[in-house]
N, CA, C and O atoms as a Maestro MAE file, in Angstrom:
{
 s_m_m2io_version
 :::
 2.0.0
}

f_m_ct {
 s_m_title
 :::
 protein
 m_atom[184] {
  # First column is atom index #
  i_m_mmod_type
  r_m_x_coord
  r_m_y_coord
  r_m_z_coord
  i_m_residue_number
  s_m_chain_name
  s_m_pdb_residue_name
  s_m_pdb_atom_name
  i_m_atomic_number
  :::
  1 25 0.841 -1.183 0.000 1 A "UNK " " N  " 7
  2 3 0.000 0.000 0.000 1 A "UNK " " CA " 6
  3 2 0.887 1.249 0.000 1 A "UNK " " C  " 6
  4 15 1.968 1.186 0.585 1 A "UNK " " O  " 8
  5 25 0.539 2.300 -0.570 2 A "UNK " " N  " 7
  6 3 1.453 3.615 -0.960 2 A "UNK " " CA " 6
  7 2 0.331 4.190 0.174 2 A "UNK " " C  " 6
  8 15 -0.890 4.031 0.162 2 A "UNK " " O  " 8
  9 25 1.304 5.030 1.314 3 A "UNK " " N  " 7
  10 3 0.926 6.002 2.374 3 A "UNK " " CA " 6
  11 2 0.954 7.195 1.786 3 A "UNK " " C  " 6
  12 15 -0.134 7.756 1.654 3 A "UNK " " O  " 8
  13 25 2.120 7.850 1.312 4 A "UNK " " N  " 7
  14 3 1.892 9.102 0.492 4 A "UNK " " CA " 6
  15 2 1.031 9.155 -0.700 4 A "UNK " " C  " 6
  16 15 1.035 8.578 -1.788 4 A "UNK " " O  " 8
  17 25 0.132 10.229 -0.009 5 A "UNK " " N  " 7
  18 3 -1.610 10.761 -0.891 5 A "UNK " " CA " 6
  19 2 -1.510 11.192 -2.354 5 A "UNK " " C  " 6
  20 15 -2.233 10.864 -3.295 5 A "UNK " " O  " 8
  21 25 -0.134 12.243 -2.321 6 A "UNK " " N  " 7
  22 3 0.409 12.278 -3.972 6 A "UNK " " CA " 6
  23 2 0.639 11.435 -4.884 6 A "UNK " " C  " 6
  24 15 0.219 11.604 -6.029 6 A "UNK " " O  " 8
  25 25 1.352 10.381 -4.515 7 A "UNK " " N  " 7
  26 3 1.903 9.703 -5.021 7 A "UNK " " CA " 6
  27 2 0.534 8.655 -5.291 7 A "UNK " " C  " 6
  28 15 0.470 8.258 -6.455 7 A "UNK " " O  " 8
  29 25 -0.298 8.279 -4.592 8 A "UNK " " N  " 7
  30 3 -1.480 7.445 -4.940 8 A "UNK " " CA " 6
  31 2 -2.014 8.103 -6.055 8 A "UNK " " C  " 6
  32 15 -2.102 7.496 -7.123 8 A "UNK " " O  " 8
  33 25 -2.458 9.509 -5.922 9 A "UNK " " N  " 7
  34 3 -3.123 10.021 -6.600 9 A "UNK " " CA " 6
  35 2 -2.319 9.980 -7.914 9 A "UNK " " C  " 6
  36 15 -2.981 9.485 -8.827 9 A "UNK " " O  " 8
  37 25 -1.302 10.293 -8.202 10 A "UNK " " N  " 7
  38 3 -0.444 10.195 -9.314 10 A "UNK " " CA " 6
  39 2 -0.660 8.591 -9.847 10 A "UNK " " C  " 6
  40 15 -1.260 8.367 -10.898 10 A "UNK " " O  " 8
  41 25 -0.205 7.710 -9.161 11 A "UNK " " N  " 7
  42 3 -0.418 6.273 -9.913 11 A "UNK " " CA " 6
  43 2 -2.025 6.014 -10.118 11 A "UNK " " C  " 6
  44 15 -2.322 5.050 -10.823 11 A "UNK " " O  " 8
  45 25 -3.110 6.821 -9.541 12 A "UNK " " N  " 7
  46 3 -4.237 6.984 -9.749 12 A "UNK " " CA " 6
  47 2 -4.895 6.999 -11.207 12 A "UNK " " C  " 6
  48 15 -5.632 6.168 -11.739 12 A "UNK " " O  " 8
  49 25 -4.295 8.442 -11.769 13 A "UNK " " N  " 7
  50 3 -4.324 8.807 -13.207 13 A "UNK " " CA " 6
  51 2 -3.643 8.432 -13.717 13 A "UNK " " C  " 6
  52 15 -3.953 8.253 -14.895 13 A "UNK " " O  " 8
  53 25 -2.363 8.055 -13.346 14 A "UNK " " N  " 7
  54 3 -1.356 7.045 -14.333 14 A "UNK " " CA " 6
  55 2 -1.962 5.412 -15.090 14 A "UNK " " C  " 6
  56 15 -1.486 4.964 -16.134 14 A "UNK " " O  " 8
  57 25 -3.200 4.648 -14.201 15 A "UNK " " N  " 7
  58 3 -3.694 3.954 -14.442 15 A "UNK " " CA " 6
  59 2 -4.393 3.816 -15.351 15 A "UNK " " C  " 6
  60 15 -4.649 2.711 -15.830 15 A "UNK " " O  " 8
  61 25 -4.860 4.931 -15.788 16 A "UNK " " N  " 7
  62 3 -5.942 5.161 -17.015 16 A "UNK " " CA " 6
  63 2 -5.155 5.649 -17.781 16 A "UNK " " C  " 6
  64 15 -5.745 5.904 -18.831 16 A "UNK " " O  " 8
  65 25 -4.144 5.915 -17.820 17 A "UNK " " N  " 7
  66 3 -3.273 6.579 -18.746 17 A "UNK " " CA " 6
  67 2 -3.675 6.508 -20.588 17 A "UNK " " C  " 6
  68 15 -3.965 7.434 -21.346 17 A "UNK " " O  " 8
  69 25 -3.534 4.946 -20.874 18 A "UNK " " N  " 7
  70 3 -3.286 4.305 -21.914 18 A "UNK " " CA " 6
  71 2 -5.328 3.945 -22.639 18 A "UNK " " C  " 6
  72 15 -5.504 3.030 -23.444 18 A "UNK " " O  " 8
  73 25 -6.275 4.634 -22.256 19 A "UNK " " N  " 7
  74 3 -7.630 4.357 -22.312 19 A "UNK " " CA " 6
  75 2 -7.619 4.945 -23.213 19 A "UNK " " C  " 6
  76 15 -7.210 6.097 -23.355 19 A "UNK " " O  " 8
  77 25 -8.388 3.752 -24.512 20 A "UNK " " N  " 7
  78 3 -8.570 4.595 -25.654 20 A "UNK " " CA " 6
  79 2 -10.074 4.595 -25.695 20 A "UNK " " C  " 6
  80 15 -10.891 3.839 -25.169 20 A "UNK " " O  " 8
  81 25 -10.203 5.578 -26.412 21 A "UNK " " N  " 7
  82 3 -11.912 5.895 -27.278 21 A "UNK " " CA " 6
  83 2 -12.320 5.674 -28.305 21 A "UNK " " C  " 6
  84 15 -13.271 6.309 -28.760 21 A "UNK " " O  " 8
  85 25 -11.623 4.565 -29.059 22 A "UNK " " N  " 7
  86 3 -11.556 3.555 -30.354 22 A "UNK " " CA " 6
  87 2 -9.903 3.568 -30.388 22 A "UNK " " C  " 6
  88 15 -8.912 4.094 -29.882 22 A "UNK " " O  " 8
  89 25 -10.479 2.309 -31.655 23 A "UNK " " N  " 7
  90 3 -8.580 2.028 -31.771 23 A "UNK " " CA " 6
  91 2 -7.796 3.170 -32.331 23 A "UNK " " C  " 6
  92 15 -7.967 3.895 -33.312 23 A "UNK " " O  " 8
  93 25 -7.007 3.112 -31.526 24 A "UNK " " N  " 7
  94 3 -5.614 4.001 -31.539 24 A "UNK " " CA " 6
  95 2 -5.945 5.191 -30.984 24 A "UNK " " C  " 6
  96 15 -4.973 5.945 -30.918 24 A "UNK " " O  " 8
  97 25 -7.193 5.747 -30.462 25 A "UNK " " N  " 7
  98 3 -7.616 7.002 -29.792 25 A "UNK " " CA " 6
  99 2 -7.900 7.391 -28.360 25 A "UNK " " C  " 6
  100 15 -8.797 7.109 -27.566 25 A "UNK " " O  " 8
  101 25 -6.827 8.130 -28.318 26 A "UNK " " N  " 7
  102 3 -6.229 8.049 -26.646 26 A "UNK " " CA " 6
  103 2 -8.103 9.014 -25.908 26 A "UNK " " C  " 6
  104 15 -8.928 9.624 -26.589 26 A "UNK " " O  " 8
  105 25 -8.123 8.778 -24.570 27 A "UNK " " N  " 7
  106 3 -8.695 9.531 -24.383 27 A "UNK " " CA " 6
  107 2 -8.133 10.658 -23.376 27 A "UNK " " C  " 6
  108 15 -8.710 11.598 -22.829 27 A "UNK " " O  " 8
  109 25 -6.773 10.212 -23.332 28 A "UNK " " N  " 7
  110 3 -5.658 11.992 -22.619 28 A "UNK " " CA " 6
  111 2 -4.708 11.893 -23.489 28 A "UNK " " C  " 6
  112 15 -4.204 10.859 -23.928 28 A "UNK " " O  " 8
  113 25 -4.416 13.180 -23.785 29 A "UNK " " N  " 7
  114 3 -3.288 14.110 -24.758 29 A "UNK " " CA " 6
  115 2 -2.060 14.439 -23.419 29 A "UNK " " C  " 6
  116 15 -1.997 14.426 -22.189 29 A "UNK " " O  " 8
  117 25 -1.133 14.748 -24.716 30 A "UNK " " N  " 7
  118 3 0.069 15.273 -23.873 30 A "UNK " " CA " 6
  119 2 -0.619 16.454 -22.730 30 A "UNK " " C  " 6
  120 15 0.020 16.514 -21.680 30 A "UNK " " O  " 8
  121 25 -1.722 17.298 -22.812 31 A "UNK " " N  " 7
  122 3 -1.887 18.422 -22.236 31 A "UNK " " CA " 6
  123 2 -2.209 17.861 -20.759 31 A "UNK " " C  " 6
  124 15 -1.772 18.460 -19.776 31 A "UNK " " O  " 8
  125 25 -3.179 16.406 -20.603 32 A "UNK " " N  " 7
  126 3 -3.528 15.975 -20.114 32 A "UNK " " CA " 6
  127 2 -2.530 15.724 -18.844 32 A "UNK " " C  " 6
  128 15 -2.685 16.072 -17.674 32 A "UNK " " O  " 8
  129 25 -1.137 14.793 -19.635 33 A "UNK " " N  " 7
  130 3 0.038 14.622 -19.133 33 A "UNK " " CA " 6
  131 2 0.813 16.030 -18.133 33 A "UNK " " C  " 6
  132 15 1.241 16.057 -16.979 33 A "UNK " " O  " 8
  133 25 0.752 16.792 -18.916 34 A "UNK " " N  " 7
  134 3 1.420 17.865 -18.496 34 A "UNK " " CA " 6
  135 2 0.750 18.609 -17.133 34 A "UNK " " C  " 6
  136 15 1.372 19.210 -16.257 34 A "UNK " " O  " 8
  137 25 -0.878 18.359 -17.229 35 A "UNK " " N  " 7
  138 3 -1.313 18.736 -16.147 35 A "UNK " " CA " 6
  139 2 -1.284 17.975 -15.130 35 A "UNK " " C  " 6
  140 15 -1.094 18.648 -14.117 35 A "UNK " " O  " 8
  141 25 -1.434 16.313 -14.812 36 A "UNK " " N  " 7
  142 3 -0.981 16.012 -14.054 36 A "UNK " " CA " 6
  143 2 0.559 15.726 -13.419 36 A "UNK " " C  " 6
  144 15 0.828 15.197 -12.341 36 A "UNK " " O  " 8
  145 25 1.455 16.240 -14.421 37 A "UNK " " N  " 7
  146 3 2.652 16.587 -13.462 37 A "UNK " " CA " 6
  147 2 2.748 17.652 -13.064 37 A "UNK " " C  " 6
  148 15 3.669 17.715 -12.249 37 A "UNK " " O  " 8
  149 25 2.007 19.038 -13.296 38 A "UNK " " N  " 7
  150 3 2.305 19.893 -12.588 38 A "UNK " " CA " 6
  151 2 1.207 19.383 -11.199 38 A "UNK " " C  " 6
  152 15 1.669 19.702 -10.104 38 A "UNK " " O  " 8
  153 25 0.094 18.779 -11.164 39 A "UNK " " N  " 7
  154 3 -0.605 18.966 -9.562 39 A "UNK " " CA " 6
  155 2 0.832 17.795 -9.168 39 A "UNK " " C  " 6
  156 15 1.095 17.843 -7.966 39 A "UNK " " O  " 8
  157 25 1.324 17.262 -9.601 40 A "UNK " " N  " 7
  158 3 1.696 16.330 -9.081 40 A "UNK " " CA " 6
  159 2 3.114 17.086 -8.458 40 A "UNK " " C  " 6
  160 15 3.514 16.818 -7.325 40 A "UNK " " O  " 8
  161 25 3.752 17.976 -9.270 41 A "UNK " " N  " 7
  162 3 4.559 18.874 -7.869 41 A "UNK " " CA " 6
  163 2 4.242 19.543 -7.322 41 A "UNK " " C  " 6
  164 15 5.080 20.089 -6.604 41 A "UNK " " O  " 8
  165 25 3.079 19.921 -7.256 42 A "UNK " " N  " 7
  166 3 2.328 21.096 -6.480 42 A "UNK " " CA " 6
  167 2 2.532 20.316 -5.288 42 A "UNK " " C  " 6
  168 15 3.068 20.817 -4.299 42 A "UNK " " O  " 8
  169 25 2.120 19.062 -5.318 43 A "UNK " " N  " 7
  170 3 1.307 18.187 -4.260 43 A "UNK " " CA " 6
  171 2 2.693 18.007 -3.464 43 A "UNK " " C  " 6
  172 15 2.868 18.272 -2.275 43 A "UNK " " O  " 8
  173 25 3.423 17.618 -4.162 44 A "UNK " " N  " 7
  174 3 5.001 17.484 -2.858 44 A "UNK " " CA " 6
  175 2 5.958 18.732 -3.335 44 A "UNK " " C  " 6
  176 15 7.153 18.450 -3.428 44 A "UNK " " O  " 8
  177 25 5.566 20.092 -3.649 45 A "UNK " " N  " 7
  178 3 6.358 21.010 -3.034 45 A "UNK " " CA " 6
  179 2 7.450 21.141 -4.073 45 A "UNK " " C  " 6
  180 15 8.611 21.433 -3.785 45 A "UNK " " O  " 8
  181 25 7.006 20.907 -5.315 46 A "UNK " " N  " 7
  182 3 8.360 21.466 -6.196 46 A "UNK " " CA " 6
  183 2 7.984 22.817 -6.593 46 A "UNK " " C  " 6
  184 15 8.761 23.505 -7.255 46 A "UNK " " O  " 8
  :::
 }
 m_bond[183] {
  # First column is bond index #
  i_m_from
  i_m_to
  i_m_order
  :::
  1 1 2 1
  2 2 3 1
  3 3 4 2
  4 3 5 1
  5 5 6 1
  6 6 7 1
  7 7 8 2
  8 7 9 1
  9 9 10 1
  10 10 11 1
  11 11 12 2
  12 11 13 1
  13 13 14 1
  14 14 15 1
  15 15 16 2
  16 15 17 1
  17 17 18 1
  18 18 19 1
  19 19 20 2
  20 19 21 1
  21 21 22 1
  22 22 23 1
  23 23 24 2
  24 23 25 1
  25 25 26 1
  26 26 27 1
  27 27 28 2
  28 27 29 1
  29 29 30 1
  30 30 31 1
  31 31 32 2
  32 31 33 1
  33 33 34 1
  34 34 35 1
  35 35 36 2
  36 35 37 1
  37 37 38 1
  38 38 39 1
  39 39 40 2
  40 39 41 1
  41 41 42 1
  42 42 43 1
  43 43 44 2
  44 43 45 1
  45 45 46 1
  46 46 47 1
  47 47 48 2
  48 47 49 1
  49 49 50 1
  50 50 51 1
  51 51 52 2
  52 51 53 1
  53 53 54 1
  54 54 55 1
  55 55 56 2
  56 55 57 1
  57 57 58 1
  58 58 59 1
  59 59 60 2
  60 59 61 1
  61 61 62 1
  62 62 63 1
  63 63 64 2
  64 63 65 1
  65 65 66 1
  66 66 67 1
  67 67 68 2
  68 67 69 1
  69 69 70 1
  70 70 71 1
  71 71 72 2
  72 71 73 1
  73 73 74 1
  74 74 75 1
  75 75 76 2
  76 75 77 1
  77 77 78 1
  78 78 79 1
  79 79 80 2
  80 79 81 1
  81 81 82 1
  82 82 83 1
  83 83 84 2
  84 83 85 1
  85 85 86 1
  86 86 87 1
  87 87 88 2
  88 87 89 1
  89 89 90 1
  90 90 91 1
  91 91 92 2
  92 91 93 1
  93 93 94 1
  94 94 95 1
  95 95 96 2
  96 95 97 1
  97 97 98 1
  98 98 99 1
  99 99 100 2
  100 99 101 1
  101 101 102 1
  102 102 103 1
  103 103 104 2
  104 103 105 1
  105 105 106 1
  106 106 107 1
  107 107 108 2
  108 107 109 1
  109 109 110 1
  110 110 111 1
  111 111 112 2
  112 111 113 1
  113 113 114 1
  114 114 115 1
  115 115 116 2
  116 115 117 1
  117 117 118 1
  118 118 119 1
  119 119 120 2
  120 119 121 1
  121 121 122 1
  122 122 123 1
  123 123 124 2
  124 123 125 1
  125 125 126 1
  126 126 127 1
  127 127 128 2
  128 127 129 1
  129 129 130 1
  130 130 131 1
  131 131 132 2
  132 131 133 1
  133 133 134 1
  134 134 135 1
  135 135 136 2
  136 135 137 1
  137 137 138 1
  138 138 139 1
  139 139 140 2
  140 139 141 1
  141 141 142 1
  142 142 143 1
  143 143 144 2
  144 143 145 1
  145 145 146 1
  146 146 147 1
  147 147 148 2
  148 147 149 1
  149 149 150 1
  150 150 151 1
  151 151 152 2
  152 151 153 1
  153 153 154 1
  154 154 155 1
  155 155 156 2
  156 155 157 1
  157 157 158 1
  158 158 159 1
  159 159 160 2
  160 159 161 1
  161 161 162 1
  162 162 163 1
  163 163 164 2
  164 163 165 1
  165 165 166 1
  166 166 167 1
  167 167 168 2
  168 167 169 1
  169 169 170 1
  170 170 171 1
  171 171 172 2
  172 171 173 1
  173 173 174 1
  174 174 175 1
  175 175 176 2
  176 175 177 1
  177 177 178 1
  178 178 179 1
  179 179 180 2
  180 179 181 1
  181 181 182 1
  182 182 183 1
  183 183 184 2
  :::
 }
}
């Protein structure tokens, strides 16, 4: 079990990462990406 809340939450959305909406159609874009690494240093302080 992961104790740190960031880090869950990060492997959270990392899980769905790869979900498509037909073949070959992602349903997150790089923008998608980009926003969860920024909450994701928000969350531990970068």
């Amino acid at each position: 079990m992961v104790e740190d809340e960031a880090v869950w939450e990060a492997l959270d959305w990392l899980s769905g990462a790869d979900t498509e909406t037909g073949p070959g159609v992602y349903l997150y874009g790089p923008e998608d990406f980009r926003k969860w690494l920024a909450d994701f240093e928000s969350a531990i302080g970068n």
